[in-house]
C-alpha positions, 0 to 999 in steps of 0.5 A: 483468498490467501492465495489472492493476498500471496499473489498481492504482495509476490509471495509465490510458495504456498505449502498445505498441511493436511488439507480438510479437502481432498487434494487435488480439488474436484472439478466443482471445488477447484472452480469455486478456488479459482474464482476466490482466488482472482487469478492467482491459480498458479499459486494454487496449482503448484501448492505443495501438501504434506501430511504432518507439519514437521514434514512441511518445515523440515527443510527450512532453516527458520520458521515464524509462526502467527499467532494473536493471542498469548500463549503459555509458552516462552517465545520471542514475538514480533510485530509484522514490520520487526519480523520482516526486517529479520527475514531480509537479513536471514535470506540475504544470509541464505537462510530458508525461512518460513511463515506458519499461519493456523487453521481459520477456526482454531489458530495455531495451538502450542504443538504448532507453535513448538516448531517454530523458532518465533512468534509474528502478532499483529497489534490491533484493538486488544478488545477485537483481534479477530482476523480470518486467514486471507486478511492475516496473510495479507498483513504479513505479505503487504509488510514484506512487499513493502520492504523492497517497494521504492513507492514515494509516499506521496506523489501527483499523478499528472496525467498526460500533462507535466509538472509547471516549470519555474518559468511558467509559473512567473511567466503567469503571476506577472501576468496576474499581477498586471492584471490586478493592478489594472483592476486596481486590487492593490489598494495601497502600495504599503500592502503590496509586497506582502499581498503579492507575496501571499498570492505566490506562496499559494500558488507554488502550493498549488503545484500545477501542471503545464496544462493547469497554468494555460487554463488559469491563462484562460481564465484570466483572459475571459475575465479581463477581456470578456463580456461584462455581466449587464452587457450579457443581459 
């Protein structure tokens, strides 16, 4: 599953220390990974082990370790989004850096954390901080990703449509309007400017599309020239 959450936010260097298994898995435990894994075998397949945890960063040039509780050392924390924006900088330098995640059950311990040059905690309810390893990964992983992602905050998927232009819409208020006035909605000519001024004020919000303003065509239309309530009777 963490590998599943590297693969999430295109993190492709998974290393193992020590693994619990012996690796490479049988053939009944690799197909049990694979399956948690949901399609991130090649993270899984070219996994690198190490028998000690210096050995797996001994050619790195920086290392964070993750940790959600203090410990009785010194150290430099960050929160996640703080560390990444460290990291960019660090690689754009051409540094080789590294994120340490402990074992699920233990965490890191103070052995660990000596090797690492700083520490990444995720601020979370300070009375309930448990995290397991696949959501912890993921944490730092989507907080990377989203360094390079150029993802608007906000946007409206149009589907096979396109966003109404300018004309289209004043082309379909006056349209409305004409037909108010038919009806006679504007009661007085007083309360006119600031009635229609509302009305395309919300429809401007609306941000339709060029298929949305045919159908409230439509609509307008069927009520102004459709068949009346009592004559359907």
């Amino acid at each position: 599953m963490a590998a599943r959450a590297m693969m999430n936010c295109a993190l492709n260097e998974l290393r193992l220390v020590k693994p619990r298994d012996r690796w490479p898995l049988g053939e009944i435990h690799r197909q049990r990974m694979m399956a948690a894994s949901s399609g991130a075998d090649e993270i899984l397949a070219s996994a690198k082990i190490y028998d000690t945890l210096e050995m797996a960063v001994a050619d790195l040039n920086y290392v964070y370790a993750t940790a959600g509780r203090p410990h009785d050392m010194t150290n430099r924390i960050f929160t996640p989004r703080a560390a990444i924006s460290e990291m960019v900088g660090r690689i754009k330098d051409e540094q080789k850096i590294g994120v340490m995640f402990g074992p699920e059950r233990t965490g890191l311990t103070n052995d660990h954390l000596v090797l690492a040059n700083s520490i990444v905690s995720v601020p979370l309810n300070p009375e309930f901080m448990s995290l397991n390893l696949a959501q912890a990964v993921l944490l730092i992983g989507y907080e990377w990703y989203q360094a390079s992602n150029n993802t608007p905050d906000t946007q409206i998927h149009t589907g096979n449509s396109r966003p109404a232009l300018r004309e289209e819409y004043i082309n379909f208020y006056q349209r409305l309007e004409a037909e108010l006035e038919a009806a006679g909605f504007f009661v007085t000519e007083e309360m006119r400017p600031t009635i229609t001024r509302s009305l395309q004020s919300m429809l401007q919000r609306a941000e339709m599309t060029d298929q949305e303003i045919r159908t409230w065509h439509g609509v307008i239309s069927a009520l102004a020239t459709g068949p009346k309530r009592s004559d359907r009777r």
